[in-house]
Every structure is written in C-alpha cells, then in structure tokens.
gemmi code that builds the backbone of each chain (N, CA, C; Angstrom):
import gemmi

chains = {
    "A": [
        ("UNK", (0.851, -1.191, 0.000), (0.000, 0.000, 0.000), (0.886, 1.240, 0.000)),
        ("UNK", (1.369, 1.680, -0.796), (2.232, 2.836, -1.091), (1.821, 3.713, -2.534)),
        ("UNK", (2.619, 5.061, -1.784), (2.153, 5.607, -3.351), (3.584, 6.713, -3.582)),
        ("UNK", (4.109, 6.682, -4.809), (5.534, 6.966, -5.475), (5.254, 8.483, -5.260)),
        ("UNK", (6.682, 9.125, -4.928), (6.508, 10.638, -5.059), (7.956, 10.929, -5.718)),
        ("UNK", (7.492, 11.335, -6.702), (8.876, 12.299, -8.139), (9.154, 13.367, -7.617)),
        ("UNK", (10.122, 13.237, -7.414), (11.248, 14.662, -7.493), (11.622, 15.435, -8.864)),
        ("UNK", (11.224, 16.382, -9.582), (11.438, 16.491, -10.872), (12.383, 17.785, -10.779)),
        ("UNK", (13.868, 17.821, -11.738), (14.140, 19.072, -11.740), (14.623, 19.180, -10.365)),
        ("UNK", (14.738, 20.470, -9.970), (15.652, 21.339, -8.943), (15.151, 20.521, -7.381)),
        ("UNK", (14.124, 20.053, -8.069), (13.432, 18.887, -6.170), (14.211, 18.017, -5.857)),
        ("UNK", (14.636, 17.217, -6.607), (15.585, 15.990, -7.044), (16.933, 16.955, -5.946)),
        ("UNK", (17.428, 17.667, -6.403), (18.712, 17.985, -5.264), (18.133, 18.065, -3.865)),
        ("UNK", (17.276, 18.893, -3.802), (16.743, 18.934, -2.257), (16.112, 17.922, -1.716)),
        ("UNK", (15.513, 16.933, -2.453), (15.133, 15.855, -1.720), (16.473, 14.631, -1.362)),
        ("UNK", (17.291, 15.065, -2.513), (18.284, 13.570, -2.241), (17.893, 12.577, -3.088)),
        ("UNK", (17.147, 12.732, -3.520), (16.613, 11.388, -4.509), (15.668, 11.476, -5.440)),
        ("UNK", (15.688, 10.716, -6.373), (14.785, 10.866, -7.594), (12.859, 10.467, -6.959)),
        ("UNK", (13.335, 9.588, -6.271), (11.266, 8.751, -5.823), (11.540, 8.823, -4.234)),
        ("UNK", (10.445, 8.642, -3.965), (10.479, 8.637, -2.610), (8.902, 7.204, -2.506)),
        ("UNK", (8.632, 6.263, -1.761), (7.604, 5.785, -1.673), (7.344, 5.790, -0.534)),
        ("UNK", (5.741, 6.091, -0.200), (5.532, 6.649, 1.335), (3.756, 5.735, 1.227)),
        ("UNK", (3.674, 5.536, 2.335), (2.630, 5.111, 2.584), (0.885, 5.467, 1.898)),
        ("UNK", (0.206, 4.706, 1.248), (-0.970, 5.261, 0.769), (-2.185, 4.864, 2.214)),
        ("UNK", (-3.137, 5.860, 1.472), (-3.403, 7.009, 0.750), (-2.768, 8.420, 1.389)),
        ("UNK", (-2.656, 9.160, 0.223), (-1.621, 10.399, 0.539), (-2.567, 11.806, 0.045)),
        ("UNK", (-2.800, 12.489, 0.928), (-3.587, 13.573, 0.570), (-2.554, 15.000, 0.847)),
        ("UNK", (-3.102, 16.278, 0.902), (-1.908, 17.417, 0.274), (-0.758, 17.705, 1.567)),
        ("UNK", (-2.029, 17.065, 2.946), (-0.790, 17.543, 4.470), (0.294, 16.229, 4.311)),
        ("UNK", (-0.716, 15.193, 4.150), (0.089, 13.900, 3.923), (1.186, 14.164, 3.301)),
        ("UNK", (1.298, 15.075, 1.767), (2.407, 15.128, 1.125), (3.248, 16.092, 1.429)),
        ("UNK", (2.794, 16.994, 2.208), (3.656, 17.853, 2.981), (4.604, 17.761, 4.161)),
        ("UNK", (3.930, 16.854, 4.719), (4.546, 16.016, 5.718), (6.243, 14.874, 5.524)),
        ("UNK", (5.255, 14.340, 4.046), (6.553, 13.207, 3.300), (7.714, 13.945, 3.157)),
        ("UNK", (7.466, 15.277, 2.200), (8.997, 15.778, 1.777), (9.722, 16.286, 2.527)),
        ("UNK", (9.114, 16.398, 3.654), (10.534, 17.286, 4.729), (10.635, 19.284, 4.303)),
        ("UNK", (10.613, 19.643, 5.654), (10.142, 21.285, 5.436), (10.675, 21.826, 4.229)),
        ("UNK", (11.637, 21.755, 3.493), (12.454, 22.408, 2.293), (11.747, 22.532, 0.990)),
        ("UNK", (11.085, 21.450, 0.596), (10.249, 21.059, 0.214), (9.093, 21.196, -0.330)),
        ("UNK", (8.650, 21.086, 1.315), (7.643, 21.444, 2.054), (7.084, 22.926, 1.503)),
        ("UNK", (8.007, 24.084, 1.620), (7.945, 25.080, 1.755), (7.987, 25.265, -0.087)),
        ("UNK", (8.740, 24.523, -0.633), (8.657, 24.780, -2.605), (6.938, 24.624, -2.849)),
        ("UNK", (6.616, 23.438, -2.154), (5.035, 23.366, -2.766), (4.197, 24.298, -2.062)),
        ("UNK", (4.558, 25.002, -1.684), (3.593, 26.691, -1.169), (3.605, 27.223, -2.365)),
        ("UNK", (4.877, 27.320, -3.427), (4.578, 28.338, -4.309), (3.931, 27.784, -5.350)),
        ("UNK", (2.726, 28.937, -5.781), (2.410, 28.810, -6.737), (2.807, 28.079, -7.997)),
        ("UNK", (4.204, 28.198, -8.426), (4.485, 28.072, -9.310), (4.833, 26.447, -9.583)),
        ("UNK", (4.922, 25.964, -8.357), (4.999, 24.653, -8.349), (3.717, 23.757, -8.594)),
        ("UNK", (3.883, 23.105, -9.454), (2.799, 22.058, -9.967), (2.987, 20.859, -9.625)),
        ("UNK", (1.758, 19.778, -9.358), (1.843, 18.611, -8.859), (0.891, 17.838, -10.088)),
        ("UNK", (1.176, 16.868, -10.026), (0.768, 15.968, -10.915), (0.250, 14.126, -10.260)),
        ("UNK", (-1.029, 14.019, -10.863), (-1.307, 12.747, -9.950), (-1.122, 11.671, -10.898)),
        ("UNK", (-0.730, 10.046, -11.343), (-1.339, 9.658, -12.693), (-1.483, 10.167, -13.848)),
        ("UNK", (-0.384, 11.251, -13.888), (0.063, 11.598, -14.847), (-0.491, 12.958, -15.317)),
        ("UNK", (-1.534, 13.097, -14.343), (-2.106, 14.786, -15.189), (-1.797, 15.803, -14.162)),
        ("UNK", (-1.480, 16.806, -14.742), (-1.467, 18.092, -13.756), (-2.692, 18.244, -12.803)),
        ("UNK", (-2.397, 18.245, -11.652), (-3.842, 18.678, -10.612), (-4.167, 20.494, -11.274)),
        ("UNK", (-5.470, 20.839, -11.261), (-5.941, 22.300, -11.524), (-5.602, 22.472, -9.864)),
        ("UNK", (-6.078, 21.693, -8.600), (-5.900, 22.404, -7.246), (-5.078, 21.049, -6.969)),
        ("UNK", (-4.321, 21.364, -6.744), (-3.018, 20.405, -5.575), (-3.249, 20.257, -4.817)),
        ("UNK", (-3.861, 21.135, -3.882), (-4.585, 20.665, -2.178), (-5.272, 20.096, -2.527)),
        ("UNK", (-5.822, 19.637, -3.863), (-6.983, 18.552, -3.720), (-6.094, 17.394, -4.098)),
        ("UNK", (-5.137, 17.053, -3.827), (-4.580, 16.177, -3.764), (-5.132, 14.726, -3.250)),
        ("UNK", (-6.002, 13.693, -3.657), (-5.791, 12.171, -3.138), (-5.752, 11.482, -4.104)),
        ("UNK", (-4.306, 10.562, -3.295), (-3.506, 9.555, -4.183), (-3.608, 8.412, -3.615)),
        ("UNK", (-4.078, 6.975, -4.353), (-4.083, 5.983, -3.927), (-2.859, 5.080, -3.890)),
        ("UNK", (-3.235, 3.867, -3.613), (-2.305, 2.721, -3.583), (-1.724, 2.740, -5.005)),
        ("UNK", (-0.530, 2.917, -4.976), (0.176, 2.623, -6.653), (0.011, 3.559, -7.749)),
        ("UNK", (-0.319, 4.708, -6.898), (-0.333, 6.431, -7.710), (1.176, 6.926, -7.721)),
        ("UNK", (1.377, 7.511, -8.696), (2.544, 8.431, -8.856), (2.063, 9.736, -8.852)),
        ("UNK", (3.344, 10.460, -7.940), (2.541, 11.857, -7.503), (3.826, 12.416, -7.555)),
        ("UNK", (3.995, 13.560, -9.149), (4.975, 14.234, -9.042), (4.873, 15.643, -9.159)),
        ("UNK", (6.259, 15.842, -8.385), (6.124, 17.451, -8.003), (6.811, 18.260, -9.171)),
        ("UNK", (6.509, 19.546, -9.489), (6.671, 19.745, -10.453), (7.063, 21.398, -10.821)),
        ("UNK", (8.733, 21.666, -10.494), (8.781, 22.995, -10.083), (8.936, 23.501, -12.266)),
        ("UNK", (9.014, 24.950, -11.453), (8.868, 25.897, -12.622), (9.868, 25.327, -14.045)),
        ("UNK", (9.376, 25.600, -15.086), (10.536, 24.980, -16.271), (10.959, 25.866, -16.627)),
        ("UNK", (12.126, 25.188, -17.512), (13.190, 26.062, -17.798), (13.463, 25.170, -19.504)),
        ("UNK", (12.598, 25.294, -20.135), (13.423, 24.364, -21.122), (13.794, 25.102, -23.117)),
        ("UNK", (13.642, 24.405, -23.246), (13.920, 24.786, -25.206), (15.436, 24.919, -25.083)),
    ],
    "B": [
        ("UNK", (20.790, 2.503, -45.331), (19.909, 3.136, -44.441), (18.751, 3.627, -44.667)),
        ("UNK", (17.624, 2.993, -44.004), (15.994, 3.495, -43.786), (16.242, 4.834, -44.245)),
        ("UNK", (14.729, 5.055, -45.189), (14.513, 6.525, -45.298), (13.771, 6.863, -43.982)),
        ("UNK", (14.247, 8.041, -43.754), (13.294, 8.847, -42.416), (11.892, 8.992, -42.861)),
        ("UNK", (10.847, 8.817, -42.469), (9.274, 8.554, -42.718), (8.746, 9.476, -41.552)),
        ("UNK", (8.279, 10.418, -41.862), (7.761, 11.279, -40.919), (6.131, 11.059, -40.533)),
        ("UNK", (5.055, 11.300, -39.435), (3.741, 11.534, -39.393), (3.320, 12.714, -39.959)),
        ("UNK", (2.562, 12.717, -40.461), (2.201, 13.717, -41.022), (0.654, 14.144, -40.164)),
        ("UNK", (-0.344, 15.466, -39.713), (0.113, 16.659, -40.442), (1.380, 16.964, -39.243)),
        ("UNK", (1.904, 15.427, -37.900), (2.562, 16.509, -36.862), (3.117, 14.727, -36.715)),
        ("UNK", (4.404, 16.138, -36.682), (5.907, 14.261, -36.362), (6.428, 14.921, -34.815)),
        ("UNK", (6.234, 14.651, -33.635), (6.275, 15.116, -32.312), (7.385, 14.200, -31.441)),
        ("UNK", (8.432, 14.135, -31.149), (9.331, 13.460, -30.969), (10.480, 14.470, -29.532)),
        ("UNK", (10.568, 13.050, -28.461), (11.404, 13.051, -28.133), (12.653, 12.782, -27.910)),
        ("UNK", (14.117, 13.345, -27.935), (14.958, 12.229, -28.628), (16.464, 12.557, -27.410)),
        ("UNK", (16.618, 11.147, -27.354), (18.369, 11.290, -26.312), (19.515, 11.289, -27.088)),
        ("UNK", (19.593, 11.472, -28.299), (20.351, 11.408, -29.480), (20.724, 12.355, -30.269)),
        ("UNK", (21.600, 12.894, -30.571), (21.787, 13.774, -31.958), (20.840, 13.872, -32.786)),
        ("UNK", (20.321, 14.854, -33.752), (19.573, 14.574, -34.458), (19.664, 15.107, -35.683)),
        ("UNK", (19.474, 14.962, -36.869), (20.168, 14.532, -38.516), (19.227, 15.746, -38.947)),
        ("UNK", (19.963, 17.095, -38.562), (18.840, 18.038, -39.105), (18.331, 17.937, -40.412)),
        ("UNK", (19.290, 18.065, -41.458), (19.158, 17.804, -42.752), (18.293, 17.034, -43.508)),
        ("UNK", (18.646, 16.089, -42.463), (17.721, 14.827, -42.889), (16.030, 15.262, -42.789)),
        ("UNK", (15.493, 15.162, -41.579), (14.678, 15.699, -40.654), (14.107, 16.675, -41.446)),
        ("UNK", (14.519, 17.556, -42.050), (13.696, 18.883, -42.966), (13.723, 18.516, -44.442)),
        ("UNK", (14.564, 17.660, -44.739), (14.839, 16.765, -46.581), (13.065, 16.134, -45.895)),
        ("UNK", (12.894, 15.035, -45.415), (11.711, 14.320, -45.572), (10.103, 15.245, -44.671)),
        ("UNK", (10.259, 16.242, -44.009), (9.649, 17.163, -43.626), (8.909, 17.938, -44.769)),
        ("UNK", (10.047, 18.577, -45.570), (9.675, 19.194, -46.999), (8.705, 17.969, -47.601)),
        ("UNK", (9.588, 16.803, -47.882), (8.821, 15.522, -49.477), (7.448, 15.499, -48.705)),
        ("UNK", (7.257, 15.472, -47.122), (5.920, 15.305, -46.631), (4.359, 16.248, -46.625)),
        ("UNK", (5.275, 17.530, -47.104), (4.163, 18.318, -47.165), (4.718, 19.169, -48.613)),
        ("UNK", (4.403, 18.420, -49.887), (5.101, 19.052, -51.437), (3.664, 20.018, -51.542)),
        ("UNK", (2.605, 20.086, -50.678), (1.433, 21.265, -50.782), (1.615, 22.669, -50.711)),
        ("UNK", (2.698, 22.492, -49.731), (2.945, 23.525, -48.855), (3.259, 24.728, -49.870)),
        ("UNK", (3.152, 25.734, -49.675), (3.800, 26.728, -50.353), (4.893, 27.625, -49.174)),
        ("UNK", (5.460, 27.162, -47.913), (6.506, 27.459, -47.802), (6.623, 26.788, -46.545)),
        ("UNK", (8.225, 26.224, -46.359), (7.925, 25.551, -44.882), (9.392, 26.358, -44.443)),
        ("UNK", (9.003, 27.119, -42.993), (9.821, 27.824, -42.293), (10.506, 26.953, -41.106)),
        ("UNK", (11.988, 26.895, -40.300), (12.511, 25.685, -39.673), (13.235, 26.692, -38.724)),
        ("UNK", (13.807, 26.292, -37.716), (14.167, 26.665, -36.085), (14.977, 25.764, -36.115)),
        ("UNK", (16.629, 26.079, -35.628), (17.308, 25.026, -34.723), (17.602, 25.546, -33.616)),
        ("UNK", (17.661, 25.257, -32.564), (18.347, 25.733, -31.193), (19.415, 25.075, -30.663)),
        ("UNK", (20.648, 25.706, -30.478), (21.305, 25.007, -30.019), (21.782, 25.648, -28.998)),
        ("UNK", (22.732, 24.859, -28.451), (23.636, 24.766, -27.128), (24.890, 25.766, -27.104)),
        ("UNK", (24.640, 26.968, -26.287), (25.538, 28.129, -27.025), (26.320, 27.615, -26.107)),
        ("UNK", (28.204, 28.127, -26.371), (29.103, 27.195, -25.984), (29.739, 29.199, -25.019)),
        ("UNK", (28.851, 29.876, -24.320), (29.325, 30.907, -23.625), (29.088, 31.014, -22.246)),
        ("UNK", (29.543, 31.880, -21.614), (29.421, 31.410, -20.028), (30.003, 30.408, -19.208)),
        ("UNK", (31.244, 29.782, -20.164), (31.732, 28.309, -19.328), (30.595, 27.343, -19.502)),
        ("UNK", (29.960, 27.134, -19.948), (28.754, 25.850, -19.860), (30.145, 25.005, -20.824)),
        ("UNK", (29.773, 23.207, -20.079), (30.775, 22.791, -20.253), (29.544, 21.450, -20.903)),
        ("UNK", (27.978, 21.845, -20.433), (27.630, 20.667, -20.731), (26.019, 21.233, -20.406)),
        ("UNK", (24.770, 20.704, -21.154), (23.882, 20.665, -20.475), (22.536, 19.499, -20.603)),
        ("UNK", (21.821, 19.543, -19.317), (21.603, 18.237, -19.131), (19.722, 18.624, -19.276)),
        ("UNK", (18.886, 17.837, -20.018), (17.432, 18.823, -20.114), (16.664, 17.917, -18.980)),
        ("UNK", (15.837, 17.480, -18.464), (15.222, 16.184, -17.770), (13.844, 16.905, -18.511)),
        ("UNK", (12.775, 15.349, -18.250), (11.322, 15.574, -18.288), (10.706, 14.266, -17.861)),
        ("UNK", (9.087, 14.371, -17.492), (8.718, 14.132, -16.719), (7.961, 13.166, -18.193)),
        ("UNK", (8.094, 11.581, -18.477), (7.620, 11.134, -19.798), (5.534, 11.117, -19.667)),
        ("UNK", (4.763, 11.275, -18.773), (3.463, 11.219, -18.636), (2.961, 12.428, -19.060)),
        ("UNK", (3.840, 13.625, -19.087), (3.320, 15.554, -19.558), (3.879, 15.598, -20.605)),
        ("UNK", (5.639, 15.237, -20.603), (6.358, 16.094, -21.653), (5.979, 16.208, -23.388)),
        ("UNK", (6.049, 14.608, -23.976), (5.205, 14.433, -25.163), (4.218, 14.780, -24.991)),
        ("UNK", (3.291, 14.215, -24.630), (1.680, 14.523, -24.385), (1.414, 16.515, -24.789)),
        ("UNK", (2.188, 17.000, -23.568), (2.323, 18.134, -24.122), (2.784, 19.270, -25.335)),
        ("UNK", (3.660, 18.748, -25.757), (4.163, 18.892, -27.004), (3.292, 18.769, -28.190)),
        ("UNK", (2.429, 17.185, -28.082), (1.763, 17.185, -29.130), (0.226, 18.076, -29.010)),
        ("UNK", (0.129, 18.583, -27.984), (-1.452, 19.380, -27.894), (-0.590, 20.551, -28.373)),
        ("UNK", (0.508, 21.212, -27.731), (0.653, 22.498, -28.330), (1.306, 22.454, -30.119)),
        ("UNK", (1.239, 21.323, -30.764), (1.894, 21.367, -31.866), (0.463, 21.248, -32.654)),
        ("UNK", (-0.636, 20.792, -32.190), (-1.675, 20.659, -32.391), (-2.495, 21.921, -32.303)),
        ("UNK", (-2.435, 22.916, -31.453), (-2.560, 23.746, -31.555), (-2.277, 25.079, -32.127)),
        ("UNK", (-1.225, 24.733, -32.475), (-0.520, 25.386, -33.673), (-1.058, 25.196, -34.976)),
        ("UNK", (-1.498, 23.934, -35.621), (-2.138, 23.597, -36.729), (-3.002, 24.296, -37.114)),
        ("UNK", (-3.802, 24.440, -35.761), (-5.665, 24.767, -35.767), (-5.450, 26.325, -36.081)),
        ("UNK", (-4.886, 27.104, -34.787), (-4.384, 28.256, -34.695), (-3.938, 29.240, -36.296)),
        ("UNK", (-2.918, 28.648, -37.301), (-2.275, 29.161, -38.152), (-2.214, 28.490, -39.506)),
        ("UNK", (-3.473, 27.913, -39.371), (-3.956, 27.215, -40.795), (-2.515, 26.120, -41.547)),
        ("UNK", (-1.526, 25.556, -40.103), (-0.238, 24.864, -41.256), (-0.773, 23.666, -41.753)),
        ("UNK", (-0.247, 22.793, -42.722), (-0.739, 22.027, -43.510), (0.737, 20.480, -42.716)),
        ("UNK", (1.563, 21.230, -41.767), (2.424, 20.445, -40.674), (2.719, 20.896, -40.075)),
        ("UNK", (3.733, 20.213, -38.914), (4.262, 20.442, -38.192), (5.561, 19.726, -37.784)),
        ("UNK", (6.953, 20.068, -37.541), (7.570, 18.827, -36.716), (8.483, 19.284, -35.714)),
        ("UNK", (8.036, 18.698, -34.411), (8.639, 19.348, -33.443), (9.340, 18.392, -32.614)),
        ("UNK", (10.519, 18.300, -32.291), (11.343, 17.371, -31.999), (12.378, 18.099, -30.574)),
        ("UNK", (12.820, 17.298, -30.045), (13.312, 18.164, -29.067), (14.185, 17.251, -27.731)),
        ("UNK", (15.566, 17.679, -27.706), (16.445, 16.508, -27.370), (16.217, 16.610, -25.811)),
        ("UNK", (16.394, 15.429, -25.261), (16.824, 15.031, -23.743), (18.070, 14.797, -23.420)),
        ("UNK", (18.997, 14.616, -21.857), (19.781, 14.355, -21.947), (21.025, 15.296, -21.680)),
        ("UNK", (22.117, 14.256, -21.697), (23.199, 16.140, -21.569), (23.775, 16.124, -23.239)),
        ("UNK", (24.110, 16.994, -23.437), (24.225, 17.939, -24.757), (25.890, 18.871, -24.613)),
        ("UNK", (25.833, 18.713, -25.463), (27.561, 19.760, -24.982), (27.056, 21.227, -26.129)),
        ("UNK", (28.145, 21.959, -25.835), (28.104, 22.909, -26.931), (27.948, 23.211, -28.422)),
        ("UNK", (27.341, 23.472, -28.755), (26.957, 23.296, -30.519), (25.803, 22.199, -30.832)),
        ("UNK", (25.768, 21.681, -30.149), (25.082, 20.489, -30.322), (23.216, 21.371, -30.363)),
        ("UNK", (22.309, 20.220, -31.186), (20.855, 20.819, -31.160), (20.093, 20.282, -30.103)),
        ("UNK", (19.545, 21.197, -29.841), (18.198, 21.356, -28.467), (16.895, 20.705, -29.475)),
        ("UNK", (16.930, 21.749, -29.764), (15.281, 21.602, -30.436), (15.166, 21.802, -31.894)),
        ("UNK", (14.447, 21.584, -32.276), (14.082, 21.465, -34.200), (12.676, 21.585, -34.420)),
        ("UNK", (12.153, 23.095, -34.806), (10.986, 23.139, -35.262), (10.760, 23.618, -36.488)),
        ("UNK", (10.101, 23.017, -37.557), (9.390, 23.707, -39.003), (8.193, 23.279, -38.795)),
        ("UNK", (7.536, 24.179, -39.418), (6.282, 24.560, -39.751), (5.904, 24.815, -41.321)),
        ("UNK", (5.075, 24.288, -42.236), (4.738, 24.431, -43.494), (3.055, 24.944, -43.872)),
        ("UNK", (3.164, 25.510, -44.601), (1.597, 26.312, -44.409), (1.535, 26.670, -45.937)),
        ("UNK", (0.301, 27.264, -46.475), (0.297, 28.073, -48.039), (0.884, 28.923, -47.520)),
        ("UNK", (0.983, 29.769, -46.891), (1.657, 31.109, -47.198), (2.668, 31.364, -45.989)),
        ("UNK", (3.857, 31.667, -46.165), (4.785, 32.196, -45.561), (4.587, 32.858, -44.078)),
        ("UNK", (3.560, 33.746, -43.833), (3.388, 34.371, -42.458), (2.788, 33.336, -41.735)),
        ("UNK", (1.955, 32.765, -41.955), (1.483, 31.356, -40.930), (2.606, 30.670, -40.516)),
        ("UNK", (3.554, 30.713, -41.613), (5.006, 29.295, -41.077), (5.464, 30.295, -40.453)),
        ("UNK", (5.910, 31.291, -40.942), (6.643, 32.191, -39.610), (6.167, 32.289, -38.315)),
        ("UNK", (4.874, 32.790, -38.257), (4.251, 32.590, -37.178), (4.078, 31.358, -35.656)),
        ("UNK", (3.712, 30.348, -36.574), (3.701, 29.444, -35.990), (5.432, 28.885, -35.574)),
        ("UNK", (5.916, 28.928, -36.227), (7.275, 28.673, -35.956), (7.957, 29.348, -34.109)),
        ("UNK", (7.779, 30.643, -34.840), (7.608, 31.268, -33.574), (6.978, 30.967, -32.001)),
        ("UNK", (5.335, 30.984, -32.366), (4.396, 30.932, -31.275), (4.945, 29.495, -30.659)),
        ("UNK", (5.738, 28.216, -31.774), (5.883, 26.768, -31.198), (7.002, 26.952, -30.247)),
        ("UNK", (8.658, 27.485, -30.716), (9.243, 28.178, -29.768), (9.086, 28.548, -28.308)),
        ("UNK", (8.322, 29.543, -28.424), (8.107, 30.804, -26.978), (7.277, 29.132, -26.255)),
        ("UNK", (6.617, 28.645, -26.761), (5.920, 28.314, -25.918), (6.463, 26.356, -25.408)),
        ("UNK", (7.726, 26.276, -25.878), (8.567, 25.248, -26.222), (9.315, 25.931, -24.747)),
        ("UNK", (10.026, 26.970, -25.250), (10.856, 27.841, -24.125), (9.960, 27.464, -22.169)),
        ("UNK", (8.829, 27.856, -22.293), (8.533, 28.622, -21.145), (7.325, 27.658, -20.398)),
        ("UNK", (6.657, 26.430, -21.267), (5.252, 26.096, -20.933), (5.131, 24.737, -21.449)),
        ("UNK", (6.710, 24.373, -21.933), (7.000, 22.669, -21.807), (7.180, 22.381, -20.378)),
        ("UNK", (7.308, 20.948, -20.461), (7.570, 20.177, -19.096), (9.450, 19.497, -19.486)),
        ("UNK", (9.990, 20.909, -19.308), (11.297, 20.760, -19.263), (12.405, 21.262, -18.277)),
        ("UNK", (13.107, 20.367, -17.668), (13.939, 21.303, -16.843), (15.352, 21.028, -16.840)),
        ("UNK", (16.269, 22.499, -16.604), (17.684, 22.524, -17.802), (19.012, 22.575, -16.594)),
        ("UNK", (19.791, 22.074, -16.695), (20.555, 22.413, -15.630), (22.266, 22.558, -16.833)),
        ("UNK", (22.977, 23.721, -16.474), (24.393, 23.202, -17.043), (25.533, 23.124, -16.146)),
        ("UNK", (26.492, 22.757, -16.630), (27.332, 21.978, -15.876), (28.936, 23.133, -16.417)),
        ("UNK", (29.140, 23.770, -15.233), (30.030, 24.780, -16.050), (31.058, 24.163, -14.810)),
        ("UNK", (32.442, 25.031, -15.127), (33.755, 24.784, -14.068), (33.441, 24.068, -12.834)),
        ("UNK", (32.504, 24.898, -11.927), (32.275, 24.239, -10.236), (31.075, 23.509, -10.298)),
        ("UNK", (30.275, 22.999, -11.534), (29.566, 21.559, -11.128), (28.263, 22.178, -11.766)),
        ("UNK", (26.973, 21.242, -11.496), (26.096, 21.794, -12.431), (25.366, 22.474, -11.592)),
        ("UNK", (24.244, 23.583, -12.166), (23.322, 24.614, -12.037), (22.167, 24.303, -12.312)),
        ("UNK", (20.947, 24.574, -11.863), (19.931, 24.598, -12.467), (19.752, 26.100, -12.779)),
        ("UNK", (18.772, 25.718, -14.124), (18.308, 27.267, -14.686), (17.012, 27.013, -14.120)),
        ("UNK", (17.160, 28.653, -13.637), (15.316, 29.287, -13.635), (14.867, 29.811, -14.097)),
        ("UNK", (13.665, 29.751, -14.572), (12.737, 29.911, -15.845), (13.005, 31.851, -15.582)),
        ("UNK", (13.304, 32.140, -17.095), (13.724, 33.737, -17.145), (12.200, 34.357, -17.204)),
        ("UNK", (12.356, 35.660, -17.047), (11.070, 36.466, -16.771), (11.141, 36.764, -18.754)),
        ("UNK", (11.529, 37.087, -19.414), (11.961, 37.337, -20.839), (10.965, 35.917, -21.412)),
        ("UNK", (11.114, 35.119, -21.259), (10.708, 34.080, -21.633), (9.071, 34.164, -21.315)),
        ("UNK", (8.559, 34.368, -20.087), (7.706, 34.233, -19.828), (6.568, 35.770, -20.455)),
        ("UNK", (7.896, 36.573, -20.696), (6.746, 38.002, -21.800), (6.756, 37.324, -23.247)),
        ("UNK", (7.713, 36.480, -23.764), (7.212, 36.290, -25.097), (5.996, 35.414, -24.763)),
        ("UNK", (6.027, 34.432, -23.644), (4.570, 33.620, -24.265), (3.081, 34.767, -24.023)),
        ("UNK", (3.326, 35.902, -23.368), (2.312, 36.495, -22.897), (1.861, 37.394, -24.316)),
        ("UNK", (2.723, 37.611, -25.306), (2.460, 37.727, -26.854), (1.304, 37.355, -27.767)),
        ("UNK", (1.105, 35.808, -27.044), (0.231, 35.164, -28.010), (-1.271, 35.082, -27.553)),
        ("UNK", (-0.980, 35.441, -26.124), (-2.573, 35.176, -25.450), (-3.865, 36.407, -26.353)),
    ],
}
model = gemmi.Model(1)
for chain_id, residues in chains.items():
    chain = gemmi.Chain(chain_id)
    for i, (resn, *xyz) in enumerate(residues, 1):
        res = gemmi.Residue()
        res.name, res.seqid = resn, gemmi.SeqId(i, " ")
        for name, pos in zip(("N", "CA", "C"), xyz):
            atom = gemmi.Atom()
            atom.name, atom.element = name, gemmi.Element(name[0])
            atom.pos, atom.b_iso = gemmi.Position(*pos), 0.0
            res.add_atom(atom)
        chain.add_residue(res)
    model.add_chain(chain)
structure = gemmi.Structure()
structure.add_model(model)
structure.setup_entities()
C-alpha cells in the first residue's frame, strides 16, 4: 500500500533522490509532511505544480492519491 | 539506411540522441510538397558562459503529451498544412541541437508565425527542466522572466 513521489528538476537535489515511496493514501498535508520542510515550503509556491497519474492537478490541495499512484512534483521549467 | 518517414500533419518526438537536421527537414519538406513554404528553427547549445555541458530532464506522462497538444494547436491556430517538433533530452555539450521546429503552411506568415508561437511556448510552458554543468559543477536554470513576456504575446 504505497504511493511513489517524483522529485522532478531542482526537487531531485533537495530531496536527495529521484522517488520517494511513502505510505498510501496520501492527501496534500500527507504530502507535505513526506517531503521534509524544504520542500515542504517549494510546494507553497504557486508556481509549483503537482501531478497525480500523470495529469497536472488544476488544485493540488486537492490532492488524493491511492495505492500505486505516482505523484509528481513539479517545479517551474526552464526548457527549449 | 531506412529513409526517415515522418507523421504527417505533426511528427512530435522526443529524442536522447543527436539529431540529422538535414535529414529531418529533406523528408519534412517531401511530406508536405502542398505547402507553399515551410519555415525551420534550430536551437542550439551556445558554448558561452563556461557551460561545459547541459543536461534537459522531463517528466515522460506531460512532456510528449504536451508537445503534441501544443503542436496541435498550432495547426488549428495558423492554418499549417504540418508540423515537426522534436526536441532533445539528456546532456548535450556545446553546438550540439536542443530543439528542431518547421512549420509548413500556403503562405509564408502562418510558417513564420507558428514557428515562432511553437518556440516561446517550447521555451517557457513545456515540461522541461535545464541544468548546465560549467567549471564548479552543475546549475539549475530558472525559468527567465523574458521568456515568460514572449509567451504572454500570443494570449
């Protein structure tokens, strides 16, 4: 009963690791709780996007993730 | 060697590899002989600032997926008759290509256009994130404010 959490981008250094798997079901304190305050404090901003099963959440606090969900975090891009 | 065989009206590709520009716009063109002009983008890896290397990541459930709605949207948007938008992963050194976009349309300002609008919005509103690797180790880039006024252009 677990559910995967992605580090994507600049999270990946501050977390230490690419996945993290933490106990299901995982809702938005739940996931606030998992990453540790640093984190913690990236998914306050706006600009950070979360993703459940693959789609962008419209509200992230509405965050619930079941057993065998991937739930990645998803800071600002930088790409082309 | 296989001829390159593109999708047509949109060839959407992610790639960890070099990629055969020449090639890539030779069978781009034979795919759309309607077109009355097809306009092309390379981006590459400017070799200033000490960047010694750079590395793109993405997230594979958004990054395509996304790509192909906004290349799709481009179609609808600027009447093109294609599209091909391709766009490397991976670390990359200097000179080397990022991204590869043409656009083919009847008339010239649509391919320009769209060429463009695929860009800015390639830049700032993909699911890409860039880090380079200069003298004391690698960096992440943060998304520039410049970047984020060209996509505010098209709204």
């Amino acid at each position: 009963m677990s559910v995967t959490i992605l580090f994507l981008g600049p999270l990946r250094d501050l977390a230490g690791e690419a996945e993290r798997e933490v106990a299901a079901p995982l809702d938005w304190d739940g996931l606030l709780g998992a990453v540790g305050t640093d984190i913690a404090a990236q998914l306050e901003d706006e600009r950070v996007n979360v993703a459940c099963k693959g789609k962008v959440l419209a509200d992230k606090r509405a965050l619930m993730a079941e057993d065998g969900d991937e739930v990645a975090l998803l800071p600002p891009v930088s790409g082309g | 060697m296989a001829r390159l065989v593109l999708s047509a009206p949109l060839d959407v590709r992610l790639l960890d590899k070099g990629m055969s520009v020449g090639e890539a716009l030779a069978a781009f063109n034979a795919a759309h002989g309607e077109a009355g002009g097809v306009v092309s983008f390379l981006g590459k890896v400017r070799p200033d600032g000490g960047v010694r290397a750079l590395e793109l990541t993405f997230y594979a459930p958004l990054t395509l997926p996304g790509m192909e709605e906004l290349a799709q949207t481009a179609i609808n948007r600027f009447v093109l008759e294609g599209a091909l938008v391709w766009h490397r992963v991976g670390v990359m050194t200097p000179g080397e290509a990022i991204v590869l976009v043409a656009t083919a349309a009847r008339h010239r300002r649509s391919a320009f256009e769209a060429a463009d609008f695929l860009m800015d919005h390639l830049k700032s509103a993909a699911w890409f994130w860039k880090r380079e690797r200069r003298d004391d180790g690698w960096h992440w880039i943060e998304p520039r404010g410049e970047d984020h006024a060209d996509l505010v252009r098209w709204k």
